[in-house]
VOBA-1610 file (N, C-alpha, C; in pm, whole numbers, padded with zeros to 5 digits, always signed):
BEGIN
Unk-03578-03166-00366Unk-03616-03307-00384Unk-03528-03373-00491Unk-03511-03309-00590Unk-03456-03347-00706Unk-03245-03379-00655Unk-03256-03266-00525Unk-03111-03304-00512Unk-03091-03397-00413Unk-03194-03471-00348Unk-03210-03566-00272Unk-03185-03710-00355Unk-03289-03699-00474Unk-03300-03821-00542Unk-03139-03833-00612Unk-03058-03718-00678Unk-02938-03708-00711Unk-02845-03766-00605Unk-02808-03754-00489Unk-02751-03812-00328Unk-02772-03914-00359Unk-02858-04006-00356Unk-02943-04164-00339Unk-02914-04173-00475Unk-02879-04145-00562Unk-02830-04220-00687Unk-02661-04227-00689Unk-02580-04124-00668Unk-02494-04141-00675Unk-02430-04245-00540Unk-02494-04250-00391Unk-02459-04324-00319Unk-02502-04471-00386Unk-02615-04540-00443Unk-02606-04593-00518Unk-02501-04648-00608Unk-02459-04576-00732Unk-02362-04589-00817Unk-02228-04606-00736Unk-02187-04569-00650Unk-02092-04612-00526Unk-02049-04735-00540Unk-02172-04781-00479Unk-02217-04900-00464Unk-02195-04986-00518Unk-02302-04948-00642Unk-02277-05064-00768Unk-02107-05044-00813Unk-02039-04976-00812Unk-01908-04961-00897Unk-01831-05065-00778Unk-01855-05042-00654Unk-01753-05142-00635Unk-01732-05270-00617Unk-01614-05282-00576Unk-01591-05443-00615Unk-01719-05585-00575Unk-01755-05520-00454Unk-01845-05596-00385Unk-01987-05584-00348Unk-02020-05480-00498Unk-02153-05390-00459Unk-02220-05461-00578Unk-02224-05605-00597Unk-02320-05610-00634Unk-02477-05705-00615Unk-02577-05631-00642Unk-02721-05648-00582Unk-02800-05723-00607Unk-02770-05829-00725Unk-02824-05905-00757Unk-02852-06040-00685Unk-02831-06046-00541Unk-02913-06132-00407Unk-02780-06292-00537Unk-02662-06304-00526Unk-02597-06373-00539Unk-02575-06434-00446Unk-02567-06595-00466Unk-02547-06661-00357Unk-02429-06673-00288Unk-02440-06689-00169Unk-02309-06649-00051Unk-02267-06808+00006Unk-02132-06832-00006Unk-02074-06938+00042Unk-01961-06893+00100Unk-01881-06986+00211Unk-01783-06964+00266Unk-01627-07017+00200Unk-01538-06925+00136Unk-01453-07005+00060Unk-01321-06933+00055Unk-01189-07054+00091Unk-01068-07024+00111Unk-00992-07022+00003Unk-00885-06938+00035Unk-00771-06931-00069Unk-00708-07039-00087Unk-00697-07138+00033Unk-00590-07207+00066Unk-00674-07369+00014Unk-00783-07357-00074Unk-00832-07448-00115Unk-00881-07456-00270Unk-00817-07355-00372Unk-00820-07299-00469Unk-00780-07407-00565Unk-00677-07471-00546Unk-00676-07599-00589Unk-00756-07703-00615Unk-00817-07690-00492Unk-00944-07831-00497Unk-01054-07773-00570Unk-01020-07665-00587Unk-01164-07569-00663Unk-01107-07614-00816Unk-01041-07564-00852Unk-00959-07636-00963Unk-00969-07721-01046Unk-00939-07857-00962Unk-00953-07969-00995Unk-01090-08018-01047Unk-01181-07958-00958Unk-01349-07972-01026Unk-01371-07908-01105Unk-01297-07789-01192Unk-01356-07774-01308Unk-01294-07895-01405Unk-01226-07988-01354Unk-01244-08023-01503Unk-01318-08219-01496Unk-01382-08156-01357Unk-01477-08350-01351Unk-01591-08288-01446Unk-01673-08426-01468Unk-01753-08389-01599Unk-01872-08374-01516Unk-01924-08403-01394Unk-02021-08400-01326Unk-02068-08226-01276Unk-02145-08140-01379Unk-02218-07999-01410Unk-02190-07966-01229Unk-02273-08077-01178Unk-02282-08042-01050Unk-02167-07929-00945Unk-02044-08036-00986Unk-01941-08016-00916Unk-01881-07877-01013Unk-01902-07878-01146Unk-01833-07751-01156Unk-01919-07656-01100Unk-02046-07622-01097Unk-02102-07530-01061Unk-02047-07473-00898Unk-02066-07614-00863Unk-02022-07571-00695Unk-01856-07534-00663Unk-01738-07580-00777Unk-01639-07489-00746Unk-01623-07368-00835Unk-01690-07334-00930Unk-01698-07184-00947Unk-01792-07091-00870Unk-01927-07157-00793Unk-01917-07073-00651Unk-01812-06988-00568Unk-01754-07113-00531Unk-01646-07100-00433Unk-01548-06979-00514Unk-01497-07003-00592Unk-01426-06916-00689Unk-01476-06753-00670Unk-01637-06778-00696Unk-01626-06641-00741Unk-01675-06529-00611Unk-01697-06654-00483Unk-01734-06595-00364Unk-01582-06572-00336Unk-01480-06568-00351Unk-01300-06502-00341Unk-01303-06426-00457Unk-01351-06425-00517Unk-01323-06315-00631Unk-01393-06196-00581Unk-01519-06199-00441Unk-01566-06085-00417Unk-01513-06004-00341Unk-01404-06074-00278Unk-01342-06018-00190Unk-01191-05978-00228Unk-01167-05846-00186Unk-01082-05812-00280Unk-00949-05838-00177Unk-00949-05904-00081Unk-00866-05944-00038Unk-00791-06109-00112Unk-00855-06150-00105Unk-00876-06306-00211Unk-00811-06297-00342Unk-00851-06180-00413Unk-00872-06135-00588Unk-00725-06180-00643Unk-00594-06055-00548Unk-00545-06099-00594Unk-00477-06295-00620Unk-00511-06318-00498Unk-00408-06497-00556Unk-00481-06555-00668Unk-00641-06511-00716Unk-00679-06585-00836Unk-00597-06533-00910Unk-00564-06349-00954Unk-00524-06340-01089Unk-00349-06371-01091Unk-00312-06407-00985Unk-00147-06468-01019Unk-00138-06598-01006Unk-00270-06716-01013Unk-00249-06791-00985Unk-00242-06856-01163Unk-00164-07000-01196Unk-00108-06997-01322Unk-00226-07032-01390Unk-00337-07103-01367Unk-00408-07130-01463Unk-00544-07164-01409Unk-00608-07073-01313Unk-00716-07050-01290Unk-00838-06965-01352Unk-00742-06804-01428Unk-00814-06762-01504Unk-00816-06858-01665Unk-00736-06867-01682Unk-00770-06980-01796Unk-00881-07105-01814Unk-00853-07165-01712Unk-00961-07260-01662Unk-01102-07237-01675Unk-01147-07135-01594Unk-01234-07079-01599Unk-01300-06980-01757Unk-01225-06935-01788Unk-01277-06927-01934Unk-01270-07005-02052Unk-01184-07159-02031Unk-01236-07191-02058Unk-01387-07307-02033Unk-01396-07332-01918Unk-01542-07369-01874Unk-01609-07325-01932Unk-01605-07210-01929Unk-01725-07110-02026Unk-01769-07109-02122Unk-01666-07139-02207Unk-01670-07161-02353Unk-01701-07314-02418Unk-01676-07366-02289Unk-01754-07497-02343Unk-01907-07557-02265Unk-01888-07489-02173Unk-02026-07542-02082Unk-02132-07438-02059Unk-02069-07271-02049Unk-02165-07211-02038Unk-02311-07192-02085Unk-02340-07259-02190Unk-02479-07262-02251Unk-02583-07370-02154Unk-02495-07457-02127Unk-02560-07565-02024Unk-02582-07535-01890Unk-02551-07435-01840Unk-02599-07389-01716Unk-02597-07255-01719Unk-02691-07221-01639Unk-02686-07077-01587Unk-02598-07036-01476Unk-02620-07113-01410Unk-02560-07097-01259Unk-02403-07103-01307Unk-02343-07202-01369Unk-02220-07199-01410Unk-02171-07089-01444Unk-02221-07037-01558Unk-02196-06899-01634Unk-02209-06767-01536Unk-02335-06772-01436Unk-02323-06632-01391Unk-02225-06659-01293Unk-02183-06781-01269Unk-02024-06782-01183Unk-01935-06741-01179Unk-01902-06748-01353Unk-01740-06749-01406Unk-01791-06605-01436Unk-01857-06568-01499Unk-01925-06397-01561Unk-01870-06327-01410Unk-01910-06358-01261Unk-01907-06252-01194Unk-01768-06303-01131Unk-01693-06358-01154Unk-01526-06349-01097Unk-01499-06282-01203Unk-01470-06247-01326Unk-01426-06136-01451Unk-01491-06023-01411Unk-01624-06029-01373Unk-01633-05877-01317Unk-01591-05812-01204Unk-01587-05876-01140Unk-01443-05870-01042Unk-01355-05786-01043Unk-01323-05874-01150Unk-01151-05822-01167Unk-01211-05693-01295Unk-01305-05698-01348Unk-01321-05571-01411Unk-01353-05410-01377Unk-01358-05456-01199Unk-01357-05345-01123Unk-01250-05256-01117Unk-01138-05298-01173Unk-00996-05226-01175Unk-00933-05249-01324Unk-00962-05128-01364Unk-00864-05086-01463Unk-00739-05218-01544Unk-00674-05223-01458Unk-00526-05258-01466Unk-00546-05411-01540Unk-00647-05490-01508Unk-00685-05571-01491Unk-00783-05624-01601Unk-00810-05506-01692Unk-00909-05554-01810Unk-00820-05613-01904Unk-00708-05579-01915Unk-00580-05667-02052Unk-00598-05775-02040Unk-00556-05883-01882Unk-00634-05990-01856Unk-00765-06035-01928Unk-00863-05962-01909Unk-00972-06017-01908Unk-01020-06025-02091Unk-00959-05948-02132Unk-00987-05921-02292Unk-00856-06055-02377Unk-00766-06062-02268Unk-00684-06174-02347Unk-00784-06299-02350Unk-00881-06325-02243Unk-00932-06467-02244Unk-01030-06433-02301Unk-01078-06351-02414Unk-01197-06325-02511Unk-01283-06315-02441Unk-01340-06271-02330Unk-01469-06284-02221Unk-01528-06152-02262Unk-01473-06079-02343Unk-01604-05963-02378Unk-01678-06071-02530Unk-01616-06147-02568Unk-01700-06194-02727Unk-01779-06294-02639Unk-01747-06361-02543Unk-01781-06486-02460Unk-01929-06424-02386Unk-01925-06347-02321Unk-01996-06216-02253Unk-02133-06221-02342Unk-02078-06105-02465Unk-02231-06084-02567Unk-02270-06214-02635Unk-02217-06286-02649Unk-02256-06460-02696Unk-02335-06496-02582Unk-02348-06498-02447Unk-02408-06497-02365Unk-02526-06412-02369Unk-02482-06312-02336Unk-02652-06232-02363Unk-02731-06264-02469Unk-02680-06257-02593Unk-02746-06286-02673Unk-02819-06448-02675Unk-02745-06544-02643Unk-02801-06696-02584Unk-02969-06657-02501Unk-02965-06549-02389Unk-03030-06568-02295Unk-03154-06442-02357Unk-03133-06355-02459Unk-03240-06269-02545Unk-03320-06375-02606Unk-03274-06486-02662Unk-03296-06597-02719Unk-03421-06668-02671Unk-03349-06735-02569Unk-03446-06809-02484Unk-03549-06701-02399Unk-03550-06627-02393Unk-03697-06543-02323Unk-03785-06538-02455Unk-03724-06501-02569Unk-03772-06442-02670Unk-03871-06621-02734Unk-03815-06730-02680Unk-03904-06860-02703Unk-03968-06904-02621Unk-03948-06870-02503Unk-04027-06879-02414Unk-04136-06840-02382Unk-04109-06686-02418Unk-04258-06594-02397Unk-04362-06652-02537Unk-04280-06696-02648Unk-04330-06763-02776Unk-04449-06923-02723Unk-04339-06971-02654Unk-04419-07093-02633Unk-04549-07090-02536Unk-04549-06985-02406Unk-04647-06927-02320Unk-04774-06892-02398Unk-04715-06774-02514Unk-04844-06662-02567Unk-04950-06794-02577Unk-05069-06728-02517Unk-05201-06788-02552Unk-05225-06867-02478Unk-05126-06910-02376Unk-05150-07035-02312Unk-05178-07017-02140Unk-05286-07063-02088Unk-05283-07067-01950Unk-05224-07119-01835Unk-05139-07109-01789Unk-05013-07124-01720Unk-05084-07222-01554Unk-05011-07326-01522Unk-05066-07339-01409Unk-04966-07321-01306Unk-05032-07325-01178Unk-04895-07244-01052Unk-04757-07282-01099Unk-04734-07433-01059Unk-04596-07479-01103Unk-04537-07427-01220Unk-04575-07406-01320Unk-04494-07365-01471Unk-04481-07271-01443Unk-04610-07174-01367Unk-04570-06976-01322Unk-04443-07004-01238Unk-04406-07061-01143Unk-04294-07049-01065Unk-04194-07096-01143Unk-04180-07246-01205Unk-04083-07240-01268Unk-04041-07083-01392Unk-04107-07068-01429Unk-04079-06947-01536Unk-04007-06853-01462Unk-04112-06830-01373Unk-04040-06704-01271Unk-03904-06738-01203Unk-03868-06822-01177Unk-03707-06885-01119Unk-03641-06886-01245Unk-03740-06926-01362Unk-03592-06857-01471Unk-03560-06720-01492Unk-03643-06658-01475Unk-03638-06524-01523Unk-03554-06467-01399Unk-03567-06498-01283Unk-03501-06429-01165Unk-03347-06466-01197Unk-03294-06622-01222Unk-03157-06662-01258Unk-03116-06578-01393Unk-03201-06515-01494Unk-03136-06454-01618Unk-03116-06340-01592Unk-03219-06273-01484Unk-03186-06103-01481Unk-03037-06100-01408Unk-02988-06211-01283Unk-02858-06238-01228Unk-02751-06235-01312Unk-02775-06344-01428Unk-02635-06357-01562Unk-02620-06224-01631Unk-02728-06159-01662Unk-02779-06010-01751Unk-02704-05933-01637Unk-02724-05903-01549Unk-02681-05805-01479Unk-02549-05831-01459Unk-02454-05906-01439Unk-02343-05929-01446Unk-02219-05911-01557Unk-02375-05977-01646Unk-02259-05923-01819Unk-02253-05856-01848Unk-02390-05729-01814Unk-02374-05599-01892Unk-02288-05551-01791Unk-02232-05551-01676Unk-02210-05469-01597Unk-02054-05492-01616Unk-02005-05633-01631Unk-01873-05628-01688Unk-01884-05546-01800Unk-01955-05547-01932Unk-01929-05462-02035Unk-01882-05310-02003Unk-01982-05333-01916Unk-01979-05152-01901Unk-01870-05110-01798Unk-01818-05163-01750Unk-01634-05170-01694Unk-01588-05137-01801Unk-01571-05247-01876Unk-01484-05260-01974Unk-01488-05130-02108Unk-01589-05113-02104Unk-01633-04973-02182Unk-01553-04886-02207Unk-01482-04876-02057Unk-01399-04724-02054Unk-01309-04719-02154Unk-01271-04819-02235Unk-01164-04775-02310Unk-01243-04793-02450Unk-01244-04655-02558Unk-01333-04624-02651Unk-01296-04735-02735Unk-01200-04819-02772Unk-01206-04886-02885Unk-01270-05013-02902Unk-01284-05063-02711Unk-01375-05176-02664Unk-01488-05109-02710Unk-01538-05024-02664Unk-01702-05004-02688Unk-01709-05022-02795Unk-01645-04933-02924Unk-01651-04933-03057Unk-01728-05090-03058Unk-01591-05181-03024Unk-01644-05318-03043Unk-01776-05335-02980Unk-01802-05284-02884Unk-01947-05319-02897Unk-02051-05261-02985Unk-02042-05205-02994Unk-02119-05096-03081Unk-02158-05203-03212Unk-02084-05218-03248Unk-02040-05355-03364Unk-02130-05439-03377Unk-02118-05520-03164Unk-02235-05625-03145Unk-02338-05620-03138Unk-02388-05505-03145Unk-02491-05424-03142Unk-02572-05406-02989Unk-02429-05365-02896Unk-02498-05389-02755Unk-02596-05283-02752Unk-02623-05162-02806Unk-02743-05096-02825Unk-02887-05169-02822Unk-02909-05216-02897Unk-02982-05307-02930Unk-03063-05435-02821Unk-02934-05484-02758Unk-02940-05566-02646Unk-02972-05502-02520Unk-02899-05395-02472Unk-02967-05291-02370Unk-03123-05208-02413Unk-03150-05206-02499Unk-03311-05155-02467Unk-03394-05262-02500Unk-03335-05394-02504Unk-03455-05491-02501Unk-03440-05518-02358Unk-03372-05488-02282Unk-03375-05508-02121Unk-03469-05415-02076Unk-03477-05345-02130Unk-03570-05237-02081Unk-03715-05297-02052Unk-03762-05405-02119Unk-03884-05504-02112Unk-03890-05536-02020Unk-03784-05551-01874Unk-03763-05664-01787Unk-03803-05598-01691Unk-03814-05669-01526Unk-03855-05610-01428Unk-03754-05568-01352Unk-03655-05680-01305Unk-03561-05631-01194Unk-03523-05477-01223Unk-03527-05400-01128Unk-03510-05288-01105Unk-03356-05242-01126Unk-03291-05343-01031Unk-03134-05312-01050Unk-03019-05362-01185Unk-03126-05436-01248Unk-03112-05445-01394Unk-03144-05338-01518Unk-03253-05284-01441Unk-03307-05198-01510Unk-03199-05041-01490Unk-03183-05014-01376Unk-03067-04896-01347Unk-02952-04931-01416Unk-02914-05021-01430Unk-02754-05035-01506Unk-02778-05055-01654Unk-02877-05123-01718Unk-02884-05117-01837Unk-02935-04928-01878Unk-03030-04888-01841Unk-03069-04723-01838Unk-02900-04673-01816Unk-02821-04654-01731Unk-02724-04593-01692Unk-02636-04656-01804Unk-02585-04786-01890Unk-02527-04811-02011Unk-02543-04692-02087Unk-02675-04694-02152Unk-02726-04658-02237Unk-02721-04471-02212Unk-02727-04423-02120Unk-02710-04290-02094Unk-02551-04283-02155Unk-02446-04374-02112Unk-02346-04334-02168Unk-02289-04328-02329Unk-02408-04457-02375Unk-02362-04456-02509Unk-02448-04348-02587Unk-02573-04314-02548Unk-02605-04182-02617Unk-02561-04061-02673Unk-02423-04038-02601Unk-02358-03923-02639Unk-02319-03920-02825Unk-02334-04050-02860Unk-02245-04055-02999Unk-02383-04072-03083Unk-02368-03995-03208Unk-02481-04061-03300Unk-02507-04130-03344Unk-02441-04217-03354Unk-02503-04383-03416Unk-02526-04439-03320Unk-02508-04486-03172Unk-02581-04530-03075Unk-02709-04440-03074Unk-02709-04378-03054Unk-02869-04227-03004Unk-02960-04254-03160Unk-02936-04267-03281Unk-02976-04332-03367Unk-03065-04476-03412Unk-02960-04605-03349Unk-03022-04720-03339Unk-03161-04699-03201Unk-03108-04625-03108Unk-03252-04633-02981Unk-03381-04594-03113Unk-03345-04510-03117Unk-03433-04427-03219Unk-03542-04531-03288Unk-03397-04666-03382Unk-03502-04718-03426Unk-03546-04850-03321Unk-03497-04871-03228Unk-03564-04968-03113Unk-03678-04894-03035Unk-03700-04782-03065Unk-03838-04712-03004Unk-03790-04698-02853Unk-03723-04643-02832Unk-03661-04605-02682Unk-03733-04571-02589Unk-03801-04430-02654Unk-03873-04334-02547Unk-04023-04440-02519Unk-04037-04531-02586Unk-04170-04531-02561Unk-04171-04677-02462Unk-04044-04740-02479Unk-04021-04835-02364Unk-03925-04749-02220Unk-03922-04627-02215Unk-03863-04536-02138Unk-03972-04512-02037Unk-04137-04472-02132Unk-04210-04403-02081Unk-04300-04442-01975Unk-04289-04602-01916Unk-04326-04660-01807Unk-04254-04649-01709Unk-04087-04561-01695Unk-04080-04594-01575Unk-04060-04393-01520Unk-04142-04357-01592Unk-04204-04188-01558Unk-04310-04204-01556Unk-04394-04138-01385Unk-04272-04132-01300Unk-04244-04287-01213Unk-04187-04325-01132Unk-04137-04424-01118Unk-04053-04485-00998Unk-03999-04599-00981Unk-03887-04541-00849Unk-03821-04503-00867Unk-03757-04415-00729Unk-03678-04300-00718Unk-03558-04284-00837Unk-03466-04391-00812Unk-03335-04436-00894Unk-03338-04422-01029Unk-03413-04531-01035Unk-03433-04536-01187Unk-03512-04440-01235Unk-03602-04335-01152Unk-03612-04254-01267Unk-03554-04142-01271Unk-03439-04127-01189Unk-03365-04053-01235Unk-03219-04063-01350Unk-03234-04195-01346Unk-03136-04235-01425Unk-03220-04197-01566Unk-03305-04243-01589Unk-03393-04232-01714Unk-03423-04101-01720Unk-03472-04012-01662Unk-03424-03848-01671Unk-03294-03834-01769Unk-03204-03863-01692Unk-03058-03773-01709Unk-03054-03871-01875Unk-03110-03967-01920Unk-03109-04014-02090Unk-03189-03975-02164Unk-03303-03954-02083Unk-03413-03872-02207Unk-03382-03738-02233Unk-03280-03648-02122Unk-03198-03562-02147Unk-03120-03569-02286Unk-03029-03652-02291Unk-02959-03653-02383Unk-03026-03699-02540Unk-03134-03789-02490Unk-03199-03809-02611Unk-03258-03692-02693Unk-03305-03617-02605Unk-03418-03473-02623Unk-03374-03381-02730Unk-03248-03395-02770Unk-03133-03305-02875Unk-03184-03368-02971Unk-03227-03443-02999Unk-03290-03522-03109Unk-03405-03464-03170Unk-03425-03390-03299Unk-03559-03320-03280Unk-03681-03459-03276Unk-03662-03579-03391Unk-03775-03622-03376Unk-03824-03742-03243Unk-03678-03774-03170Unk-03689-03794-03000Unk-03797-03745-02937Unk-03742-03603-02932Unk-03819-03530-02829Unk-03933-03473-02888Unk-03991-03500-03048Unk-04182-03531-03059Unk-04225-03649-03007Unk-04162-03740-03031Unk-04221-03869-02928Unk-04168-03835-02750Unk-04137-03771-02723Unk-04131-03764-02578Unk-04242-03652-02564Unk-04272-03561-02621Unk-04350-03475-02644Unk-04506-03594-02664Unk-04466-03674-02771Unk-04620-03765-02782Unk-04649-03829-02670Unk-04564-03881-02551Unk-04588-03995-02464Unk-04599-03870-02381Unk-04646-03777-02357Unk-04708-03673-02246Unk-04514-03703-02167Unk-04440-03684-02216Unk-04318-03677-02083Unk-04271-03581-02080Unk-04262-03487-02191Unk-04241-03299-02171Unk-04323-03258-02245Unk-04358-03116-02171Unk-04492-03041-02233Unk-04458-02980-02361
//
């Protein structure tokens, strides 16, 4: 069983690693190379509207890795686009998880992160997450105590569905970008520790597997496996044991690594998760 659920995770991780595997129910439009220009030109009308709708277009060719390359040789599209970001991204969501998932994109390949680190989009990135820790963290503030009627429950819930989309995108560029130890360092810095087990609060599932699967990787070092320690890890761990399939095997293979920890594994020992 256990090497079943192992199969279905790694076909999974497949998945998610490539260019076009990702699950976050992103919206799908039909969009040409040969109109990249006119995409262009609307980032720089002032009407939110219109940029949103040509960084669509943008980043529905950025999924396709046939497309990919004419964005990154084209002269000033990746520029453009980061900078949109840097000036508008706080004002929309939809904008941001636009431009966020054409960089992850291109963060699917190696070759291709020098690019993406020249236009500062990893500082741009955790400035983002951290924006959107923010606003849940006032939101759920302004809710506590209060009785919600249908409309405000749905609106809430359409935000929360659009943030787990931006979240899943940024961490997932991060964690591209990861591979090379001196980036992480830098994260380490931003304290993406920190930011990945407050995701752990959240529901989406496929948010939940990639932030768990982050965090399995940064455990190996002691000062990441340290800070969980003091974010109380195991005990926001211990709801999704046992759990669905995926994710709890992903969360296995970290409470693994956590478990070397003697006073870890008394609180995994306290939350009944090993005898």
């Amino acid at each position: 069983e256990m090497e079943a659920l192992r199969m279905q995770e790694e076909e999974r991780m497949m998945t998610m690693y490539s260019p076009t595997g990702m699950t976050m129910n992103m919206p799908q439009v039909q969009a040409y190379v040969e109109d990249l220009d006119d995409y262009l030109e609307k980032l720089y009308e002032e009407e939110m509207s219109l940029k949103v709708e040509a960084t669509r277009y943008i980043a529905a060719l950025a999924r396709n890795t046939e497309t990919l390359e004419a964005l990154l040789t084209h002269e000033t599209i990746v520029g453009a686009l980061a900078r949109v970001l840097r000036e508008d991204g706080r004002k929309s969501i939809d904008l941001a998880t636009n431009i966020i998932s054409v960089f992850f994109a291109f963060s699917n390949f190696s070759q291709f992160h020098q690019v993406i680190l020249e236009n500062q989009m990893g500082d741009l990135t955790m400035r983002l997450i951290d924006l959107e820790v923010k606003r849940t963290e006032d939101r759920l503030e302004a809710s506590r105590g209060k009785k919600l009627d249908e409309h405000t429950h749905r609106r809430m819930e359409l935000a929360s569905r659009k943030q787990d989309r931006l979240l899943y995108v940024c961490f997932y560029l991060l964690l591209n970008l990861s591979e090379d130890p001196s980036v992480e360092r830098k994260m380490k810095k931003r304290n993406i520790t920190v930011y990945l087990v407050k995701m752990l609060e959240r529901r989406s599932v496929d948010l939940l597997v990639l932030c768990v699967t982050f965090l399995k990787k940064l455990s190996i070092y002691r000062e990441n496996k340290d800070k969980m320690l003091e974010c109380n890890i195991v005990e926001k761990l211990e709801r999704f044991v046992p759990g669905q399939d995926v994710l709890l095997l992903v969360t296995l293979r970290l409470l693994l690594n956590l478990s070397f920890d003697p006073t870890l594994r008394q609180q995994m020992v306290e939350q009944s998760l090993i005898p």
